[in-house]
VODRENLUM-728871 format. One record per atom (N, C-alpha, C, O): residue in one letter; x, y, z. Coordinates in steps of 0.2 Angstrom, whole numbers, plus 5000, padded with zeros to 4 digits. Layout:
AXYZ ...
END
This chain:
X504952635470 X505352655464 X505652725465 X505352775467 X506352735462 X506752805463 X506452825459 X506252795454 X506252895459 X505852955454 X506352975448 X506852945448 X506352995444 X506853005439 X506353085436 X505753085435 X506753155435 X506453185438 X506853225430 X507453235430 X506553245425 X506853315419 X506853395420 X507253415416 X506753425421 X506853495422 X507053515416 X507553515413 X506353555412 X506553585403 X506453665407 X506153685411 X506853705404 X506853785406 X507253815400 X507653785396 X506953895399 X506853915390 X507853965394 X507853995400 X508153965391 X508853995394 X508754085390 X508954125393 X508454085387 X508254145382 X507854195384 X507954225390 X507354205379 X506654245380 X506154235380 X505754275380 X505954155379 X505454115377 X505554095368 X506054105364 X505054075366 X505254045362 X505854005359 X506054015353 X506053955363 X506653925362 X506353855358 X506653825353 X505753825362 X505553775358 X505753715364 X506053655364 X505253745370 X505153695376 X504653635376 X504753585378 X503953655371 X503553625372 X503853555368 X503953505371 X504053555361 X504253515359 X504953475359 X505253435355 X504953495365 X505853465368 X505453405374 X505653345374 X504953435377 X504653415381 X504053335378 X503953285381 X503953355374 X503453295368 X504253265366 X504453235372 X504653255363 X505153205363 X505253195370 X505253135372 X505453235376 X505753175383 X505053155385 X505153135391 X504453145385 X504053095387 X503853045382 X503452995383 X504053055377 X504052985370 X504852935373 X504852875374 X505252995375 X506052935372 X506152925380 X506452875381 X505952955385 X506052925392 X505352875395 X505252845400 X504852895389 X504152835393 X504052875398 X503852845403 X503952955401 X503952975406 X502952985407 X502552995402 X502752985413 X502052985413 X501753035418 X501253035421 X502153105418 X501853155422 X502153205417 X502753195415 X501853265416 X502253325415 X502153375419 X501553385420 X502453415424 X502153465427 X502153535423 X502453535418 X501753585426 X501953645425 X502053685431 X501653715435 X502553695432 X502753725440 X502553795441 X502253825446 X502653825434 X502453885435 X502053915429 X501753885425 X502253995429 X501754015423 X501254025423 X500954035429 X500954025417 X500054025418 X499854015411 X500153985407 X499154035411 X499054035402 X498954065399 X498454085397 X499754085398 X500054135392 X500554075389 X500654085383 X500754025390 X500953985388 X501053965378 X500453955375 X501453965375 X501253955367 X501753915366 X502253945364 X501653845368 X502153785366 X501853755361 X501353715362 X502253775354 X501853725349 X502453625349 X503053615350 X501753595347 X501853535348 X501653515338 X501053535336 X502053465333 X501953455328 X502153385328 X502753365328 X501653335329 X501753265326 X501853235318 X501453245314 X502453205317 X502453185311 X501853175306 X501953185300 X501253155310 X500753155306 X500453215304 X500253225298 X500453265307 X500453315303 X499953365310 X499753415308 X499653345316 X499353335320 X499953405327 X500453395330 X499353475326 X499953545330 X499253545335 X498653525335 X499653585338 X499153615345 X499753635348 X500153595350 X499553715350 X500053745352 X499553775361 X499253815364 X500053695364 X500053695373 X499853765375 X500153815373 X499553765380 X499453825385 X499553815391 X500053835394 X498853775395 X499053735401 X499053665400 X499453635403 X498853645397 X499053555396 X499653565394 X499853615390 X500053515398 X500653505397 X500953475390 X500853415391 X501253485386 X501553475379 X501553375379 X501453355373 X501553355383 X501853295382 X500953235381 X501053175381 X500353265380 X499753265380 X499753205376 X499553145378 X499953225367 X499753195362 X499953115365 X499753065362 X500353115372 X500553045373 X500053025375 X499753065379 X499652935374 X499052965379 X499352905385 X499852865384 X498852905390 X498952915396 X499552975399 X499552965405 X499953015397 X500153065400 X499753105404 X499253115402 X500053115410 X499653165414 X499953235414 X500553245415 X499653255414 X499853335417 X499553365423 X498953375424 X500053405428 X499953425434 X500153505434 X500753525433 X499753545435 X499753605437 X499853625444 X499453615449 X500553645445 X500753655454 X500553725456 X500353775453 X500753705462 X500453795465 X500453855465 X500253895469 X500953865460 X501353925457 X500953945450 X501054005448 X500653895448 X500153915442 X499753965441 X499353965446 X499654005438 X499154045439 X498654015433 X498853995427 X498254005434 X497653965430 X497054005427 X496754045430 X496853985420 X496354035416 X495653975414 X495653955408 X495353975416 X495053915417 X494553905410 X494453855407 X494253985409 X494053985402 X494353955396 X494053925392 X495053975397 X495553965392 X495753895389 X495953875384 X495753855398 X495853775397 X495353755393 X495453725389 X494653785395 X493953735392 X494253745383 X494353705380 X494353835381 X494353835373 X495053775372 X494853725369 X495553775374 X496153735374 X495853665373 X495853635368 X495553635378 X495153565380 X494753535373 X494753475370 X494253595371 X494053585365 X494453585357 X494353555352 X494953615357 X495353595353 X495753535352 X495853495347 X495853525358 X496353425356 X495553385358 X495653325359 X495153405359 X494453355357 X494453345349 X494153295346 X494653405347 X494353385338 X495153365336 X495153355330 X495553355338 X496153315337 X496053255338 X496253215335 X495753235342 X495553155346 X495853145351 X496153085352 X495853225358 X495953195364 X495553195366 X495653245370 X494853165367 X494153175371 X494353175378 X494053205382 X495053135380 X495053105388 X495453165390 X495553165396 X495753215387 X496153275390 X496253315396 X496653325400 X495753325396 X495253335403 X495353305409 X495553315415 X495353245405 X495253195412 X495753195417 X495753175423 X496453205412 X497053165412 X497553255416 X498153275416 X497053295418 X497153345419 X497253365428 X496753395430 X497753365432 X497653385440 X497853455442 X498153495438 X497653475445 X497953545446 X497853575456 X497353555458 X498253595459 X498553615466 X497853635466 X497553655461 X497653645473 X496953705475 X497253775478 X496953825479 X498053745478 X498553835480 X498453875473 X498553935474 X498353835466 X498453895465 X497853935462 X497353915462 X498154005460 X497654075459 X497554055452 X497854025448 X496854095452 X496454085445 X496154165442 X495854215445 X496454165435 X496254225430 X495654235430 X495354175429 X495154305432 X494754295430 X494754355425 X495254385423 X494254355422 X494154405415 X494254465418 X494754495415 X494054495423 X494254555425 X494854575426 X494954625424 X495454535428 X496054535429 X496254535421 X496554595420 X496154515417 X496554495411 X496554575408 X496954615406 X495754585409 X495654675405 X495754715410 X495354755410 X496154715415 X496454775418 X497154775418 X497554825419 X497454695414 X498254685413 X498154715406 X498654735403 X497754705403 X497554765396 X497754825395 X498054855391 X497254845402 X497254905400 X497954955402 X498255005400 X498054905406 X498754945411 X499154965404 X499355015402 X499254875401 X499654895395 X499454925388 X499854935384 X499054945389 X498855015382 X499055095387 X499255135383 X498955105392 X498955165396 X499855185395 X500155235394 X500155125394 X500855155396 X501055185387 X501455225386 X500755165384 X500755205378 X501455195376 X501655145379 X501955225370 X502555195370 X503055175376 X503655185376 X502655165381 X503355155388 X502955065388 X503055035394 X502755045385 X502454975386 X502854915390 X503354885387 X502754895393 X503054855395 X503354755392 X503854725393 X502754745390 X502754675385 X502154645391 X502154655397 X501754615387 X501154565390 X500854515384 X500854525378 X500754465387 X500454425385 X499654435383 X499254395380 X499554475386 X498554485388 X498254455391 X497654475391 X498454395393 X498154335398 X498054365405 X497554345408 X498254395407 X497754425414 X498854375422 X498954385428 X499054355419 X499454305422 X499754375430 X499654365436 X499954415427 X500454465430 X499854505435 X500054515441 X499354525433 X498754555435 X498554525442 X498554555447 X498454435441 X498254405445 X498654415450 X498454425456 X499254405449 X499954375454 X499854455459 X499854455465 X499854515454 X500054565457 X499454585463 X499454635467 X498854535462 X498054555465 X498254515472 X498154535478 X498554455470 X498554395477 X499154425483 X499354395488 X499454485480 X500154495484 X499554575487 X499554585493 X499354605482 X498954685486 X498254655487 X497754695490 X498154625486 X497154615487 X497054535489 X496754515484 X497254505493 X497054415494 X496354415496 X496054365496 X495954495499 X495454445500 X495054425493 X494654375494 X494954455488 X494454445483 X494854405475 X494654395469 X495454375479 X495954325475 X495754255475 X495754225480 X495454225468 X495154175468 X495654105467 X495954085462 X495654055474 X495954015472 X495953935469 X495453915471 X496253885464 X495653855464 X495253815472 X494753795469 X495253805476 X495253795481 X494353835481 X493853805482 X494353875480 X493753915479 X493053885476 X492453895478 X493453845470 X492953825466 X492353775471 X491753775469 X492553745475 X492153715479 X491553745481 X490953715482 X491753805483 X491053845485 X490853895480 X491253955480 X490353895475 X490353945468 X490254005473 X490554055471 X489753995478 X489554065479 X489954125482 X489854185483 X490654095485 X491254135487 X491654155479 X492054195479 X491454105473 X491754135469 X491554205467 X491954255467 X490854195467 X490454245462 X490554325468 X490754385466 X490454285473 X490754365478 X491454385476 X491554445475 X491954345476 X492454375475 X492554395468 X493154425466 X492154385464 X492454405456 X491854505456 X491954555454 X491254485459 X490954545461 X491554605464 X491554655461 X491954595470 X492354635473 X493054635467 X493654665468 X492954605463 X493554615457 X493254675452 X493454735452 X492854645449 X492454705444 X492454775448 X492754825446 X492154765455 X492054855458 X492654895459 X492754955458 X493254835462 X493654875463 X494254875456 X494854895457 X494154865453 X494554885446 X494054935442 X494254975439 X493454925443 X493154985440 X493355065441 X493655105438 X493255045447 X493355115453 X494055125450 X494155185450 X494655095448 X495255115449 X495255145441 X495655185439 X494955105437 X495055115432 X494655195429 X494955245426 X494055195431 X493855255433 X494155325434 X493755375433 X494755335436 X495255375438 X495755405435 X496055455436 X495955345431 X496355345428 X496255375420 X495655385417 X496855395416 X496555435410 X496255375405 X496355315406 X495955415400 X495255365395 X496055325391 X496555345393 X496155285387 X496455275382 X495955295376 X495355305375 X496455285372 X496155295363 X496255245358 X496055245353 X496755195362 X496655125357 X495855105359 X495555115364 X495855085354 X495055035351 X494954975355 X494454965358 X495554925355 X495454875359 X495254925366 X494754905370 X495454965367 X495354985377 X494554965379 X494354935384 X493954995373 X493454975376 X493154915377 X492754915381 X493154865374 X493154825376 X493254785383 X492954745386 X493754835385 X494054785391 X493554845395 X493054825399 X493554905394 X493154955398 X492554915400 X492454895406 X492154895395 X491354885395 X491354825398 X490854825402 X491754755399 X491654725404 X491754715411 X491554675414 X492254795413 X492254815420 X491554845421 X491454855427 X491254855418 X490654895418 X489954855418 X489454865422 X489954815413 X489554745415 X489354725422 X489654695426 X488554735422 X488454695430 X488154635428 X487854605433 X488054585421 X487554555420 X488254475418 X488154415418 X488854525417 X489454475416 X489654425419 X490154395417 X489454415426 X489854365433 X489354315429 X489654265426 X488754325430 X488454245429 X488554195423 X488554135424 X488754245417 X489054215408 X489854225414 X489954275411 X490154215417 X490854215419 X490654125421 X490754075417 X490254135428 X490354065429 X490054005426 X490153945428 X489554015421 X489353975417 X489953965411 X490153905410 X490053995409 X490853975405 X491453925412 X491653875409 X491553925416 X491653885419 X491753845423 X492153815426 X491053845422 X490653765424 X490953725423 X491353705427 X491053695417 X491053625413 X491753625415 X491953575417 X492353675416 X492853635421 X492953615427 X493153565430 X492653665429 X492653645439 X492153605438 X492253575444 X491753575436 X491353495437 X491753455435 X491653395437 X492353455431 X492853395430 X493553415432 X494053375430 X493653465435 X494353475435 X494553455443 X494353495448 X494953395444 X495453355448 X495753405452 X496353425450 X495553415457 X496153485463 X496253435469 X495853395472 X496853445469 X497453415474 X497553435479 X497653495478 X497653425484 X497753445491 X498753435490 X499153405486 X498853485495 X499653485494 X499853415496 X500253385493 X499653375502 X499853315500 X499853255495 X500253205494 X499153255492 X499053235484 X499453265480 X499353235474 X499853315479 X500153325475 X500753285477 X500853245472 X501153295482 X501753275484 X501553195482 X502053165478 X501053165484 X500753085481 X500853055473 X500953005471 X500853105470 X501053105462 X501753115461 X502253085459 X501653165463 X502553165461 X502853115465 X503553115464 X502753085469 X502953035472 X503052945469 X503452895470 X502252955466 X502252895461 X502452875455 X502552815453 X502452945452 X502752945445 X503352895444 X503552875450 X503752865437 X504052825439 X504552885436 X505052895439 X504552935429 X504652995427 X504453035425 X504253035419 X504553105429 X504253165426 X504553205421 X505153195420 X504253255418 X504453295415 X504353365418 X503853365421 X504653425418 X504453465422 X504353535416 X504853555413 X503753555415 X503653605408 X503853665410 X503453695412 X504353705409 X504453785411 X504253825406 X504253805400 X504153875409 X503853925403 X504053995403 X504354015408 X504054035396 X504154115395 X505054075396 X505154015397 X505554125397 X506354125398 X506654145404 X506454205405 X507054125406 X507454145411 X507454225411 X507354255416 X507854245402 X507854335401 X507454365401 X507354415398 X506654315407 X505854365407 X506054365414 X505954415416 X506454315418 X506054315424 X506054385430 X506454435431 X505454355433 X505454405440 X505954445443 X505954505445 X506654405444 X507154445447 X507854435444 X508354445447 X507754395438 X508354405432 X508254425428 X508754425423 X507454455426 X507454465418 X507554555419 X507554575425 X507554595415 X507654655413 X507054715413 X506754725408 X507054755419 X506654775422 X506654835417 X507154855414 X505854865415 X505254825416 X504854775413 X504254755413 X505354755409 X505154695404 X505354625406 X505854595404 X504754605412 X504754565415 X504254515413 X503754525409 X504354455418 X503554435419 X503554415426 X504054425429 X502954405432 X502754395437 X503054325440 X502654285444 X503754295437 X503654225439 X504254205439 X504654245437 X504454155442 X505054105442 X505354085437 X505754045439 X505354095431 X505854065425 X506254015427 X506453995421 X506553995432 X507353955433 X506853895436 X506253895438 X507453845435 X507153755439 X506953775447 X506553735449 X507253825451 X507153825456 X506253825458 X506253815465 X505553825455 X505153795459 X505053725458 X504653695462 X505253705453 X505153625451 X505653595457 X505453535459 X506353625460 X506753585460 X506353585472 X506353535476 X506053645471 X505753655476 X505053595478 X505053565483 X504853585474 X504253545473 X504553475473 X504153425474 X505153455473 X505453405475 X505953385479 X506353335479 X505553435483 X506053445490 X505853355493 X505253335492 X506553325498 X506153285501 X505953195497 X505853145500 X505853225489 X505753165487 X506553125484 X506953165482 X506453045485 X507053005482 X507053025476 X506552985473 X507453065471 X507253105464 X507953115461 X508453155463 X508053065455 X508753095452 X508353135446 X508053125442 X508653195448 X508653245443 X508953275439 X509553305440 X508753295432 X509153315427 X508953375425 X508353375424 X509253435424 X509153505420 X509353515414 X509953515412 X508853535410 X509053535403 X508853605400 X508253605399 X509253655397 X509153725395 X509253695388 X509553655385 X508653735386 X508353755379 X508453815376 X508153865377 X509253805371 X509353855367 X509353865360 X509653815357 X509053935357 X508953895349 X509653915347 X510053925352 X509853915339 X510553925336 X510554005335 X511054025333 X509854045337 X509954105337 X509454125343 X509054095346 X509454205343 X509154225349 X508154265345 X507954285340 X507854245351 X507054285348 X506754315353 X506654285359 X506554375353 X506154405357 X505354435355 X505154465350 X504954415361 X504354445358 X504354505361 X504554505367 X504154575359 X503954635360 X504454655364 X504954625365 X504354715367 X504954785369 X505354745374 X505054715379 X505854755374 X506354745378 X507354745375 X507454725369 X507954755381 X508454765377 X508254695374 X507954645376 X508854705366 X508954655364 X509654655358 X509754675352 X510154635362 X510854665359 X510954665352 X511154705348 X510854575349 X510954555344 X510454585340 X510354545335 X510154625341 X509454635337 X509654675332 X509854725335 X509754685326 X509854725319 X509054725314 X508854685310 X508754775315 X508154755310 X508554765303 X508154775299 X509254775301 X509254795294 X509754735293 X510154745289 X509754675297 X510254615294 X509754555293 X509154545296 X510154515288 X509754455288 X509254395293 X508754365292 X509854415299 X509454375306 X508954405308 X508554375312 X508854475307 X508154515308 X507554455305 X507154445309 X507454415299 X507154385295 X507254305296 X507254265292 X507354295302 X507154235300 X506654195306 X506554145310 X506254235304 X505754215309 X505154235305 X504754255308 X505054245298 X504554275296 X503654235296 X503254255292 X503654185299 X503154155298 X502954145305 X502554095307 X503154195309 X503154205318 X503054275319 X503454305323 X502654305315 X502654385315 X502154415321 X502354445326 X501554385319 X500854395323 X500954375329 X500854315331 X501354425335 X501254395344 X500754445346 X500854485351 X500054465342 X499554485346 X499754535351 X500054585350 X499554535358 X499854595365 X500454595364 X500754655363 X500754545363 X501554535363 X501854575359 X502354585362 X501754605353 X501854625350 X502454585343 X502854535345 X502454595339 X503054565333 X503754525337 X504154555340 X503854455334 X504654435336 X504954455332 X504854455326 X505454495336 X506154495334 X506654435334 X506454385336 X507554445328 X507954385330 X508254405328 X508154445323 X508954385331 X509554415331 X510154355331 X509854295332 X510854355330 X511454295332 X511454275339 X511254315343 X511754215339 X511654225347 X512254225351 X512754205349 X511854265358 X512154315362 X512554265369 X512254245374 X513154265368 X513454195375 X513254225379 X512754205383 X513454315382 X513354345385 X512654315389 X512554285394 X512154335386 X511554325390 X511554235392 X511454205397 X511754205386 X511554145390 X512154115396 X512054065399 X512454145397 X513154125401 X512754175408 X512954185414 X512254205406 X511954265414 X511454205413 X511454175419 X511054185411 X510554145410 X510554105415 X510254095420 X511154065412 X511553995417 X511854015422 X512053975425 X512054075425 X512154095431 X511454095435 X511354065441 X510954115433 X510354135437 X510054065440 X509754055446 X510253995433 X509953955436 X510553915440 X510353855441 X510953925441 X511553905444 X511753825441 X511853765444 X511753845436 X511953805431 X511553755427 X510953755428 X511753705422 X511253655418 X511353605418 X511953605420 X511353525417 X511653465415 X511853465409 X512353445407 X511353495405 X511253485398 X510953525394 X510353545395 X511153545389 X510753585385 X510353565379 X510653525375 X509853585377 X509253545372 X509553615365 X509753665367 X509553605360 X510053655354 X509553655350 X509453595347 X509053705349 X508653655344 X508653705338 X509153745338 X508153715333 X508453725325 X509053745323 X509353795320 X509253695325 X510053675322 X510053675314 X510653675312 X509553655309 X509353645304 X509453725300 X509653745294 X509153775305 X509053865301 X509853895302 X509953955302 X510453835305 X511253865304 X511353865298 X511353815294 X511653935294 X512053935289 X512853905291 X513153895296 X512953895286 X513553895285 X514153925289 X514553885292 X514353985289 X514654035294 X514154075299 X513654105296 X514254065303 X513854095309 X513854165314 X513654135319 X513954205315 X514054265318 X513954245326 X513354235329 X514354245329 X514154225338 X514354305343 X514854335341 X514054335345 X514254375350 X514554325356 X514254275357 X514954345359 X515454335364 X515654375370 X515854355375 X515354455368 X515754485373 X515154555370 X514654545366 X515354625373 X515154665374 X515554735373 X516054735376 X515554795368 X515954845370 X515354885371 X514754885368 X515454945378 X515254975380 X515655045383 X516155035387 X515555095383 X516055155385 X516755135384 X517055155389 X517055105380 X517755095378 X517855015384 X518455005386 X517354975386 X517754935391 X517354885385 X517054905381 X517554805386 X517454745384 X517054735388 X517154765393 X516554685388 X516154645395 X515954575391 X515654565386 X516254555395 X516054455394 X515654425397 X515254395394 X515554435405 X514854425409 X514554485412 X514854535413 X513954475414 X513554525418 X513354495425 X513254435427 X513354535427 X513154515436 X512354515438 X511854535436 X512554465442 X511754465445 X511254495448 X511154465453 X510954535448 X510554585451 X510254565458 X510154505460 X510254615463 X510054595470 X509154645470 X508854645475 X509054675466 X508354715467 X508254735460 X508654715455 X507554765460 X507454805453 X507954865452 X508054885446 X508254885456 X508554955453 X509254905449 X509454925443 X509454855451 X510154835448 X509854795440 X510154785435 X509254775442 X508854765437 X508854815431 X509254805426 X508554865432 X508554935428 X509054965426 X509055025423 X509554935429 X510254965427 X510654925422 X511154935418 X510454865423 X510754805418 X510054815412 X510154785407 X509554845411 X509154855408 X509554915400 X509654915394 X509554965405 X509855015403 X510655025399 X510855065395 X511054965402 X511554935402 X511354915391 X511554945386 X510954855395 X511054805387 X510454855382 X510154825378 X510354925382 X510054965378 X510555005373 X510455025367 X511355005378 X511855045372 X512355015371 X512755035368 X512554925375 X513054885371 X513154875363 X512754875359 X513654865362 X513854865354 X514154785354 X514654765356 X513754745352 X514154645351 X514554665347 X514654695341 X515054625351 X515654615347 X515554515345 X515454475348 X515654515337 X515554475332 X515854415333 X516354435336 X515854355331 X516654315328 X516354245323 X516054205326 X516454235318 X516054225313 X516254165314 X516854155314 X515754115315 X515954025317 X515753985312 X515254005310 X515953915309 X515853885304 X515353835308 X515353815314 X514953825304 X514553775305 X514753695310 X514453665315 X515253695307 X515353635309 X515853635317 X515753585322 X516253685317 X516153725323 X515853735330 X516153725335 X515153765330 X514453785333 X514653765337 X515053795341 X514253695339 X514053655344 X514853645350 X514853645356 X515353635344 X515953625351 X516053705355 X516153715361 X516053755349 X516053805353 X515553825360 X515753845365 X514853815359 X514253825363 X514353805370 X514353835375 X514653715369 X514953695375 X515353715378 X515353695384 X516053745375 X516453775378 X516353855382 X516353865388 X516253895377 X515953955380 X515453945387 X515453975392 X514953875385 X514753895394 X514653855396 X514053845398 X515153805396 X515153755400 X514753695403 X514753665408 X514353675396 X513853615398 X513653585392 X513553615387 X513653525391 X513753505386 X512853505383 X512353515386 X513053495378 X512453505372 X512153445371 X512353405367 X511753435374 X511353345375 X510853315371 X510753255370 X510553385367 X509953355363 X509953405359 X509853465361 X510053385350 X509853425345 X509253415340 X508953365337 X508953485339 X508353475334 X508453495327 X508853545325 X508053455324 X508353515314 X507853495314 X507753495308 X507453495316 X506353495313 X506153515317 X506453535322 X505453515316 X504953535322 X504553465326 X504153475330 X504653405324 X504253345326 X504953315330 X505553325329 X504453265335 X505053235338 X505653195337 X506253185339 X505353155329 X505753135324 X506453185321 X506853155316 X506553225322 X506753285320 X507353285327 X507853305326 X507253265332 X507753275337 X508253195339 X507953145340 X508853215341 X509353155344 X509453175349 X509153225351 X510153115353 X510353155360 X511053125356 X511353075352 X511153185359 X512253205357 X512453165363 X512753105362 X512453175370 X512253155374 X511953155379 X511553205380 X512053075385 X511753115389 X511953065395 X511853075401 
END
């Protein structure tokens, strides 16, 4: 059987509303895999069934509440294993006892441990107002540990042998102690906490006892077991996470994240297979961002500042913001991923009437309509710096308007709209 293959990715900053784009294409296509290609568990895809039944995804894939749905964790996952069991135990008291079961995961990929998460803590209280944005899940920490330090980098592949785990989480604690040691004290209050568990020598053993109960149940694939699934599926869903405007080497330095944001690992992971595949960007009808970074349309003294007010609380992340939305980034967005089939539009329902769209850009007396692609971090840093003193230029669009415009301005037609937050709440325009 030919593979039938979806591709969801956030065209923004996150928050576009993946998870539940994702829970409708495995209801309305019958699909029986969801991946997550990348990311990790920083992940906050909320999911709301008409019955009234939310859980907001982290590593289980959004399409959960379907049952029998599987979710596969690929090898680009950075994985928090603690965080699955507290996750696991929540849709247990929802009534998904078999959650767990229905759960696989690569043995490539790297795994959170607590030490990493409170030294990606602490890095982010030290920078004091130069903060970079963190989720506080340990994800960036891990990746940047497996690239400078691989020998005490825990894979899951590791879990096989406890006794190499607990060695290598002992050589995580000494050497993040020692480094942290050196560095100046902070004075935020959260810091000690993260202090006192690098300091802990009694903490490995409550580490791996908290992790028992998944490495005794948790399903690791060999790379060609993985390729065997995605090869059986009859169709996938492919879960992306955080936004394009985070990632690794398009997102805006240094307010980044450690990861791939665009289809290209999914589309990698399907390298080889007989797979029709479809790409689908996930844009809302305005723009949001969690914590520091440029963000053009952003006005805290206009009405679009406020329409997020029940979305205040992002913890590390610090408060969203929200703004009209910007063609400009999404027309860079869709350059980075070299293009979309289709676009997911979702609360389409929080359109007024007349709409403010940015189109374009004034800056030092010039107009700017696209932005260029970056080849390193410095061009990075320079498009950072860039979208720190453009001025949007406006054009007030009627509602009814919107949609033909969105597909004009960039070129892809607008395939699925939402005005709720449950799956019932969403059509396809086309497709």
């Amino acid at each position: 059987m030919t593979n039938e293959a979806w591709i969801v990715f956030d065209l923004g900053f996150g928050d576009a509303g993946k998870g539940a784009t994702v829970d409708f294409l495995v209801r309305d296509l019958k699909a029986d895999l969801v991946v997550r290609h990348h990311g990790g568990g920083q992940a906050g895809h909320n999911v709301l069934t008409p019955c009234g039944r939310h859980h907001t995804f982290s590593q289980f894939g959004a399409g959960s509440f379907v049952p029998g749905v599987r979710t596969l964790l690929g090898p680009e996952f950075v994985f928090h294993p603690g965080a699955l069991w507290m996750e696991f135990l929540h849709l247990k008291s929802l009534g998904l006892s078999d959650a767990l079961d229905r759960i696989q995961i690569d043995e490539r990929a790297r795994v959170i441990s607590p030490f990493q998460q409170a030294s990606g803590r602490l890095r982010e209280l030290l920078r004091g107002d130069l903060q970079h944005g963190t989720c506080g899940v340990g994800v960036g920490e891990a990746v940047m540990d497996s690239i400078h330090q691989e020998c005490d980098t825990i894979f899951v592949r590791d879990f096989a042998d406890l006794s190499l785990v607990v060695k290598k989480l002992s050589g995580q604690q000494l050497r993040k102690r020692l480094e942290f040691k050196h560095l100046p004290p902070c004075d935020d209050e959260r810091s000690q906490i993260e202090y006192q568990l690098l300091s802990d020598p009694d903490c490995i053993e409550r580490i791996v006892e908290l992790w028992r109960p998944v490495i005794e149940r948790l399903c690791v694939l060999s790379p060609d077991a993985v390729k065997g699934e995605l090869t059986s599926a009859s169709r996938i869903v492919f879960e992306g996470a955080q936004g394009v405007l985070l990632d690794q080497c398009f997102g805006f330095h240094p307010h980044t994240t450690w990861s791939d944001c665009t289809p290209r690992g999914a589309v990698s992971l399907l390298d080889g297979l007989t797979t029709k595949v479809y790409r689908m960007g996930v844009v809302r009808t305005y723009m949001v961002r969690h914590g520091p970074g440029p963000f053009p349309t952003y006005d805290p003294d206009s009405e679009w500042s406020r329409m997020e007010r029940h979305n205040q609380n992002g913890g590390w992340q610090g408060p969203l913001r929200s703004g009209p939305i910007d063609l400009v980034l999404l027309r860079y967005a869709l350059a980075a991923c070299r293009g979309a089939d289709g676009l997911a539009l979702t609360h389409f329902d929080r359109v007024p009437e007349a709409i403010p769209v940015c189109r374009s850009y004034r800056a030092n007396g010039a107009v700017i309509h696209e932005l260029p692609l970056p080849n390193d971090l410095v061009e990075q840093g320079r498009l950072t710096q860039l979208l720190e003193t453009v001025e949007p230029i406006y054009e007030l669009i009627g509602r009814d308007d919107f949609i033909e415009l969105i597909e004009n301005e960039l070129q892809v037609p607008v395939s699925l709209i939402s005005t709720g937050p449950t799956y019932e709440d969403r059509r396809w325009r086309t497709l």
